[in-house]
N, C-alpha and C positions, 0 to 999 in steps of 0.2 A: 428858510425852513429846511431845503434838503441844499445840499450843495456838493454837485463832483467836479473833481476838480481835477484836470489834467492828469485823467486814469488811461490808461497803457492796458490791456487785456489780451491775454494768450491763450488757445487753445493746444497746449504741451508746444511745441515749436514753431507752431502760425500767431500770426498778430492780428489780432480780431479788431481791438481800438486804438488809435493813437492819440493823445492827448488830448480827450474829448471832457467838456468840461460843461457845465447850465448849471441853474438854480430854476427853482420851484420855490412861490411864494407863497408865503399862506393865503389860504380861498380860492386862489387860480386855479385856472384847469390847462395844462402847460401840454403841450404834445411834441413829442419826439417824431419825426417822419422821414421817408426813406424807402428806396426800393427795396425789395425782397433780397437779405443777404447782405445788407448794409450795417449791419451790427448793432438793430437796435434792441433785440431780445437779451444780446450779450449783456447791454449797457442797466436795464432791468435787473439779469441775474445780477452782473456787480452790486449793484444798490441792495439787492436781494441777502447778500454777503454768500449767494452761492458758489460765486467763485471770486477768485482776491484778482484785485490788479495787483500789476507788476510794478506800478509805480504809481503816483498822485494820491485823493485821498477824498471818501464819500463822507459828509458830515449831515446828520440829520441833527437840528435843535442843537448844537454847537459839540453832539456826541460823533466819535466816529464808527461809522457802520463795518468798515471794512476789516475794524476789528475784533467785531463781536459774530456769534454763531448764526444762522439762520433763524433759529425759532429764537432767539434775542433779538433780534429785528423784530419781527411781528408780535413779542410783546410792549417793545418801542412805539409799537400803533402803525408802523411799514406795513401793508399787507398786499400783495401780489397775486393778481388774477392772470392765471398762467395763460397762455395759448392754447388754444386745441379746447378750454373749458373742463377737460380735465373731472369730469364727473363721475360718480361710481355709479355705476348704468342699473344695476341690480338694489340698491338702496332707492330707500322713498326721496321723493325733492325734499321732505321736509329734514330727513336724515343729512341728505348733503347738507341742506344750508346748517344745520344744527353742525356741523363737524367744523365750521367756521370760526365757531366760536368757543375754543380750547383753552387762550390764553386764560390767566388767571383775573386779569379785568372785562376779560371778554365774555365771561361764566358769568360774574354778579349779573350781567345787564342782558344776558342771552331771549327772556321773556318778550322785554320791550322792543329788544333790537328786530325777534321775528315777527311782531306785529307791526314794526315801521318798513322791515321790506316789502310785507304781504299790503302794507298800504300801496308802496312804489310800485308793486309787481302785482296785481290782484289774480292774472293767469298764476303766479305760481302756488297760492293758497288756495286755488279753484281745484290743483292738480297735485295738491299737497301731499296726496297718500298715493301717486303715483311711482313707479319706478324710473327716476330719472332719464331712463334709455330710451324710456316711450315717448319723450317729448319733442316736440318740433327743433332746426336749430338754433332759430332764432330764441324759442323760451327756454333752451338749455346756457345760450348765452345769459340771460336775463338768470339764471340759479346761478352762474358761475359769480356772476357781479354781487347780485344777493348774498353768496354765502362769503364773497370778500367784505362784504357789509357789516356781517355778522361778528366781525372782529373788530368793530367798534375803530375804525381805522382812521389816523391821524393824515395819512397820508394811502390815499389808496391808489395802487397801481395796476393798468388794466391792458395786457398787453396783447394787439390785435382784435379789439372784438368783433369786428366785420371779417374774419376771416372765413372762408366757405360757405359765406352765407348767402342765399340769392339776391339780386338788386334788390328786389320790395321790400327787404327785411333789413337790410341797410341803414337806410334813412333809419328807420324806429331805433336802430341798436343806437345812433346818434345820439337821437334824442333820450336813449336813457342815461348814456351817460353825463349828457349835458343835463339832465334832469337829477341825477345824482348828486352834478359838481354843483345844482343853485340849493341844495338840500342845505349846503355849507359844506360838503366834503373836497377838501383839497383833492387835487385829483391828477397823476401822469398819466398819458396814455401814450402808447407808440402803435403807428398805422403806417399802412403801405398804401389807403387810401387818403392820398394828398388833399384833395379837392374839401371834402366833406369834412375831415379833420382841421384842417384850417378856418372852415367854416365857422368852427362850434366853437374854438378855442380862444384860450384868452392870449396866451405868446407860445414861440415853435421856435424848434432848430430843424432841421436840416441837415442829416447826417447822409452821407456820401462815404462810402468804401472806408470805411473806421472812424470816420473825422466829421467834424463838425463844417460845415460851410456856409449857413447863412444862421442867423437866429435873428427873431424881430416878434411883431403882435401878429395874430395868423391874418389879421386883415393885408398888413405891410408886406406879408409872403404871398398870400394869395394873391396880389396884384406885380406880385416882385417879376420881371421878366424871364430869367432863368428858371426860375421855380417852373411858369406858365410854360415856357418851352421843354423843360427836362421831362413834368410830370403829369402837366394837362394838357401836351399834345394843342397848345398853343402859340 
């Protein structure tokens, strides 16, 4: 389904990736993982087409991504949940997730699609005509995903969602994107939380200082030695 293939990425004269290369299968839920600073948001923007590598080559459905614009990606059905959740804090949650759905296959279906997240998410139709800003971060992560949902996404991309969140609220975000990815949505995610993202997932790599260094099923990493010493302080 998606496939990068030995991309090279620079930030104007630093080199962020070196010949980092996976595939993503349809139905899977593939996670990208990595310390903080390990180039796995960069590896997202590429796929994203927000920035070009400098060499290799992203093919989604046998098209190549790295040739077309950004919003020609996500109406390819690509759709990227940024970091940070990225919310407009002053619109309603019903307004964010509706702004999700811009593409021109993502309008016909936009009715159905908000009553299949407001099934997934029932806090964020509870809190529908709220100002996104007022919401906890755990249920602002849950709009952020929601409104990648909204774009009817072939491949959806979710990058960090346990980031700043407290322990308790952890675990849940897990489980909603594991609950996302049994919906049928193919699913990438990149985490700095090892442990837990191995848990959920169906296969991982392991990205180390630009580069890829182990890939396998997250069960085969989660028991892999190095992974246990590098990242669970085992």
């Amino acid at each position: 389904m998606l496939e990068v293939d030995g991309i090279d990425v620079f930030y104007g004269d630093a080199q962020v990736l070196w010949d980092v290369g996976f595939e993503v299968r349809p139905g899977e839920l593939f996670v990208l993982v990595g310390a903080n600073g390990a180039g796995k948001s960069t590896a997202l923007k590429a796929i994203s087409s927000l920035i070009r590598p400098a060499r290799g080559r992203i093919q989604f459905e046998g098209e190549a991504l790295h040739a077309l614009e950004p919003h020609q990606v996500v109406e390819r059905g690509v759709v990227h949940v940024p970091e940070g959740r990225r919310l407009f804090p002053e619109m309603t949650v019903e307004e964010n997730l509706l702004l999700g759905a811009m593409t021109r296959r993502a309008k016909a279906k936009r009715r159905s699609s908000l009553e299949w997240v407001y099934e997934l998410f029932p806090r964020l139709q509870a809190r529908r005509r709220q100002p996104a800003g007022t919401l906890s971060g755990g249920e602002q992560q849950m709009a952020a995903v929601g409104r990648g949902l909204m774009g009817q996404p072939r491949l959806l991309m979710v990058d960090e969602p346990s980031l700043g969140l407290a322990p308790i609220l952890v675990g849940e975000i897990f489980s909603i994107v594991r609950r996302v990815h049994e919906e049928g949505v193919t699913t990438l995610m990149i985490e700095q939380n090892v442990q837990q993202s191995l848990a959920v997932c169906d296969r991982a790599c392991v990205l180390e200082n630009g580069r890829i260094v182990l890939h396998g099923s997250g069960q085969q990493l989660l028991h892999n030695d190095q992974v246990r010493a590098a990242y669970l302080g085992l």
